[in-house]
C-alpha positions in Angstrom: 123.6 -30.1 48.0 123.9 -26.5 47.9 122.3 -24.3 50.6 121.7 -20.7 50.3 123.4 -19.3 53.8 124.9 -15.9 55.3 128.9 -17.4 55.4 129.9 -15.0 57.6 127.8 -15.8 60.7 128.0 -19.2 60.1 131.7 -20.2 59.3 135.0 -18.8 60.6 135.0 -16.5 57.7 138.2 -18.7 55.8 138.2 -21.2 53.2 140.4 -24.4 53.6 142.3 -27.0 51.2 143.1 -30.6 52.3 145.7 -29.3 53.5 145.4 -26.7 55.7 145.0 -27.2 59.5 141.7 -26.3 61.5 139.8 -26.2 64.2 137.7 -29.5 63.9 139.0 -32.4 66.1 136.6 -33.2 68.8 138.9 -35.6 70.5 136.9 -38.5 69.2 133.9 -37.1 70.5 133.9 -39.0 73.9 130.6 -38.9 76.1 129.1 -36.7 73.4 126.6 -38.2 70.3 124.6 -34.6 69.9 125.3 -34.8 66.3 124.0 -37.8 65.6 120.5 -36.7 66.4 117.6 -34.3 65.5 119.4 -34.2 61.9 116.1 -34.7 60.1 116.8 -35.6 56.3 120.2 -34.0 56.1 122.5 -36.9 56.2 122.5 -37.3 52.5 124.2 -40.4 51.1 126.3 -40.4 47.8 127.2 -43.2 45.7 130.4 -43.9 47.8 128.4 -44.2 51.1 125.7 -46.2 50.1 128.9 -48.6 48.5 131.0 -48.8 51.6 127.5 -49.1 54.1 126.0 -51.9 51.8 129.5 -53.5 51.4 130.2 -53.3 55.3 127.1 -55.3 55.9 126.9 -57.4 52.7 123.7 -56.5 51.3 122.3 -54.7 48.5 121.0 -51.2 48.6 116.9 -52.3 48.4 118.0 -54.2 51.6 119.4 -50.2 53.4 115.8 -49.1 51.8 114.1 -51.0 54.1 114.3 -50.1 57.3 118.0 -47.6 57.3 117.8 -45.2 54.9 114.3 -43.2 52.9 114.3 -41.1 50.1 113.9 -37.3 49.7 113.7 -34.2 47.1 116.7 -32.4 47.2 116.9 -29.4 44.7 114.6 -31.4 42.8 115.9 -34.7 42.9 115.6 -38.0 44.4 118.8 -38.8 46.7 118.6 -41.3 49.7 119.2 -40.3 53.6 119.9 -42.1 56.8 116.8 -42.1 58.7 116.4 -40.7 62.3 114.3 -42.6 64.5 113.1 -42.4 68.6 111.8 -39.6 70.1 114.8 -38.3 70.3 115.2 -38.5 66.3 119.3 -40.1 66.6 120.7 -41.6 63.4 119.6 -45.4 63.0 123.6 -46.8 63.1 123.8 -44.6 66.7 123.9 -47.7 68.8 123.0 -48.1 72.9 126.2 -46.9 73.8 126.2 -43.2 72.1 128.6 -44.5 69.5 128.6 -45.0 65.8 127.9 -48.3 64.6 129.0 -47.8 61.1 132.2 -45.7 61.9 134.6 -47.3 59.9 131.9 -46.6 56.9 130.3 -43.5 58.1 129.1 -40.9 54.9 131.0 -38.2 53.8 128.4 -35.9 55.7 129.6 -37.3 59.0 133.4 -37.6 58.2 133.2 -33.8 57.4 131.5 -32.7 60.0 132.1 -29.8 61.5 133.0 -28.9 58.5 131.2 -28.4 55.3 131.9 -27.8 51.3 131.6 -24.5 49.8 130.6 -25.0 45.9 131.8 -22.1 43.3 133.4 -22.3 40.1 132.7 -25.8 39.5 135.3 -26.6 42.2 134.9 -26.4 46.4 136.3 -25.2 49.6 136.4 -26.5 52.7 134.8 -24.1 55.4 134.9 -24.4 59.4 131.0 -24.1 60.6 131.4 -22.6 64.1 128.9 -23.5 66.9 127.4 -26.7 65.6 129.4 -28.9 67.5 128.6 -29.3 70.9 131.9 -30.1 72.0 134.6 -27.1 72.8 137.9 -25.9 72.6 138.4 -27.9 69.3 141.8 -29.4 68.5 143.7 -28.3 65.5 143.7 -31.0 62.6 144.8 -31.7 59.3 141.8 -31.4 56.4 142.3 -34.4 55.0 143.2 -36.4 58.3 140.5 -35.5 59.7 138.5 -37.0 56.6 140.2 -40.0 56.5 140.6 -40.8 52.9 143.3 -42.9 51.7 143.3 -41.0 48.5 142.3 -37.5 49.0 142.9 -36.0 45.4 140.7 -39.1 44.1 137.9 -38.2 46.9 137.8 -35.0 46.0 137.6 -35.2 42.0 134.1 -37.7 43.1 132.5 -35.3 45.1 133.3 -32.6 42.7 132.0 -34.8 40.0 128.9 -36.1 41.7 127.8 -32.7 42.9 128.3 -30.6 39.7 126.6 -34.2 37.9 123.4 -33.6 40.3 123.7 -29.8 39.6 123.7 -29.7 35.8 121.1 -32.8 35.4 118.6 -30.7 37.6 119.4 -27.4 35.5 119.3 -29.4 32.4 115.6 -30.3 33.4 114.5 -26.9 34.6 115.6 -25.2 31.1 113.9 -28.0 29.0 110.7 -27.2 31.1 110.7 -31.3 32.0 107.3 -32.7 33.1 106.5 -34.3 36.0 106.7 -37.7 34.3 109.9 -37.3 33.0 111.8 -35.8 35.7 110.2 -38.7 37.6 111.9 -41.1 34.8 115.2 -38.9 35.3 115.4 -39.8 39.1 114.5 -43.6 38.6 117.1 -43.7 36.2 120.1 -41.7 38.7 118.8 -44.0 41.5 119.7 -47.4 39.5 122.6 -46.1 38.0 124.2 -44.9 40.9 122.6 -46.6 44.3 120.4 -49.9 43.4 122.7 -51.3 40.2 125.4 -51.5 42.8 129.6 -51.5 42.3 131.1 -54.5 42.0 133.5 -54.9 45.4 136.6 -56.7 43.7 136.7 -53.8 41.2 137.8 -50.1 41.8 135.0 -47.9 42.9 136.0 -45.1 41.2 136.7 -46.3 37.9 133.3 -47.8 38.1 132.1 -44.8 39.1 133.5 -42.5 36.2 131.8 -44.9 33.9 128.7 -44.6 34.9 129.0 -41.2 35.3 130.4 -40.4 31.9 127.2 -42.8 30.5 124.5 -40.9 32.7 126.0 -37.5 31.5 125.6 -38.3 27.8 122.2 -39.1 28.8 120.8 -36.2 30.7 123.1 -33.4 30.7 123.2 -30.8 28.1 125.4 -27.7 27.4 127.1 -28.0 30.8 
């Protein structure tokens, strides 16, 4: 989601496009796991995460709820994180070895990382977050290879969509001066449309996903 930050301290100052090169690659990040811990509720998971995670292991989302991944307020609504856990608070795929378990699968949070997503004009940027990752001397990489995505243009449209979806349902709320109650009911409703209904695996994701997200809008967003 959206965080209210001084840009110029905390990025390189430029904004990127898929295609640009940048300063990101960590050189697979070898002996190093720093980023994986102390994240607190941060590593927010979106539709496509929770798909590919729950599909990676074969389970349904209530099965991630268990023990993998809590739920917390974000702008005002109800999205699902990984959880940290140990005293040292790492991520709960981090396994003995300082290595993602879930790489293949890993959330967009982590694929972008060290970058991040500047929102404006319903569209984004990428931007490079300087001194966040512990490693130095960062190799110069391609956007979207560094991403991974076999279909960047279709990646990106989702995000767009789902944040700007998130956006306007919680601005749609605020200026009908929603209860408790029903932005409670809102919530319930984004959760099972998006994360506990599921996506069927034999179908395309995001063509299931522009359905549901073309229903939900009709639903709760107004004049957006």
């Amino acid at each position: 989601m959206e965080r209210q930050v001084d840009l110029d301290k905390l990025t390189d100052g430029r904004r990127y496009g898929s295609g640009d090169m940048v300063r990101a690659d960590s050189g697979g990040c070898v002996g190093c796991s720093a980023c994986c811990r102390g994240m607190g509720d941060s590593i927010l998971l979106d539709p496509l995460d929770a798909h590919r995670i729950c599909a990676c292991f074969g389970v349904p989302f209530e099965a991630l709820m268990a023990d993998h991944v809590a739920l917390g307020v974000v702008d005002g609504m109800i999205l699902p994180h990984l959880q940290m856990v140990g005293e040292d608070e790492h991520c709960i795929f981090l396994n003995a070895e300082g290595r993602c378990g879930i790489h293949k699968v890993r959330p967009g949070f982590c694929r972008l990382f060290p970058l991040g997503r500047l929102y404006e004009n319903r569209d984004f940027r990428y931007i490079m977050q300087v001194d966040v990752c512990a490693k130095k001397n960062l190799g110069k990489v391609q956007v979207r290879k560094w991403l991974g995505e076999k279909n960047i243009a279709v990646y990106e449209r989702f995000v767009k969509d789902w944040h700007y979806f998130l956006k306007d349902a919680g601005e749609t709320l605020l200026e009908e001066g929603a209860g408790e109650d029903t932005r409670r009911n809102v919530n319930i409703y984004i959760l099972k449309q998006f994360y506990l209904r599921g996506f069927e695996a034999e179908k395309d994701f995001y063509q299931q996903f522009n359905e549901r997200l073309a229903e939900s809008s009709a639903v709760i967003v107004k004049n957006h």
